[in-house]
C-alpha positions in Angstrom: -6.5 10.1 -7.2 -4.6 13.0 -5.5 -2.8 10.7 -2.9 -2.0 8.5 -5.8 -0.2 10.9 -6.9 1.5 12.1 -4.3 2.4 8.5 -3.4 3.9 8.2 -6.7 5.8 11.7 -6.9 7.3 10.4 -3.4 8.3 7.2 -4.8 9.4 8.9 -8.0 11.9 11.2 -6.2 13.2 8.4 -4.1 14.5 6.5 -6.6 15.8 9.5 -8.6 18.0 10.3 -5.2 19.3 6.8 -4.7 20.3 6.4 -8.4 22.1 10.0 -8.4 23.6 9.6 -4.8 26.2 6.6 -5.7 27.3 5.7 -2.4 30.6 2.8 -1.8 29.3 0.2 -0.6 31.5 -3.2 0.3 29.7 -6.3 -1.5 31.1 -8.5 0.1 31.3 -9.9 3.5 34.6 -9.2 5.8 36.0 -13.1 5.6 35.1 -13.6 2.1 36.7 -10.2 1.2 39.9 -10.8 3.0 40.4 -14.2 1.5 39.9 -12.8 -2.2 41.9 -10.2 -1.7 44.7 -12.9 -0.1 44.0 -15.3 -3.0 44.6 -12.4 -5.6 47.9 -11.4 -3.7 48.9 -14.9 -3.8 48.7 -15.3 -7.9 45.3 -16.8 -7.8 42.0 -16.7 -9.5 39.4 -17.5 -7.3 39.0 -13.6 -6.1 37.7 -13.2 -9.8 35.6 -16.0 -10.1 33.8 -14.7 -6.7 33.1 -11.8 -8.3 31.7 -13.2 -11.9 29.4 -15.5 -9.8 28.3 -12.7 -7.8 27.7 -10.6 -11.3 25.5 -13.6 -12.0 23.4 -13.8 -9.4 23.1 -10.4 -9.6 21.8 -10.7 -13.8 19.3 -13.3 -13.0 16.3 -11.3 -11.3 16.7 -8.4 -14.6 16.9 -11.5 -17.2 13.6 -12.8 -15.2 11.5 -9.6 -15.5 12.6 -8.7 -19.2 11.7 -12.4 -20.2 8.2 -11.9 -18.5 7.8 -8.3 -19.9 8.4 -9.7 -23.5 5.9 -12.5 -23.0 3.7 -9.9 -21.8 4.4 -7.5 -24.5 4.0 -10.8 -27.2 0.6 -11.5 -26.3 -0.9 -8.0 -25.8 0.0 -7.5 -29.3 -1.3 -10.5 -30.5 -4.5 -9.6 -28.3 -4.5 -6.6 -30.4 -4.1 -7.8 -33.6 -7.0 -9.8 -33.2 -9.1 -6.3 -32.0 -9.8 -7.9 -28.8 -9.2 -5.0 -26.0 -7.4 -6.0 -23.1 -8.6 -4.2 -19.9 
């Protein structure tokens, strides 16, 4: 149980420093940058629509884990209602 612990306060303070440590990072690659950024000088509008489709992408793996964590959430509360103990 002790190492458990540890192992968790290690994770714990891991994550704390990577959320509070923002570092600039370049999403995108070199070419695909350079030809967004071209695009955008030019008058166009594909720079932006690389960018909402990367925001996309980027939404489905959160909406995926909240829809299976209120599933989850649903039926343990039904499970309860019922008095039936979920170990």
């Amino acid at each position: 149980m002790k190492r458990f612990k540890y192992i968790l306060t290690l994770i714990i303070l891991a994550f704390s420093l990577q959320i509070s440590l923002p570092s600039m990072v370049q999403a995108q690659c070199p070419m695909c940058r350079m030809s967004a950024e071209s695009n955008l000088k030019a008058g166009g509008s594909h720079g932006k629509g690389l960018n909402t489709g990367i925001l996309m992408l980027l939404s489905l793996p959160y909406v995926m884990v909240g829809g299976i964590g209120y599933v989850w959430y649903r039926n343990r509360k039904k499970h309860n209602e019922l008095g039936q103990e979920i170990v």
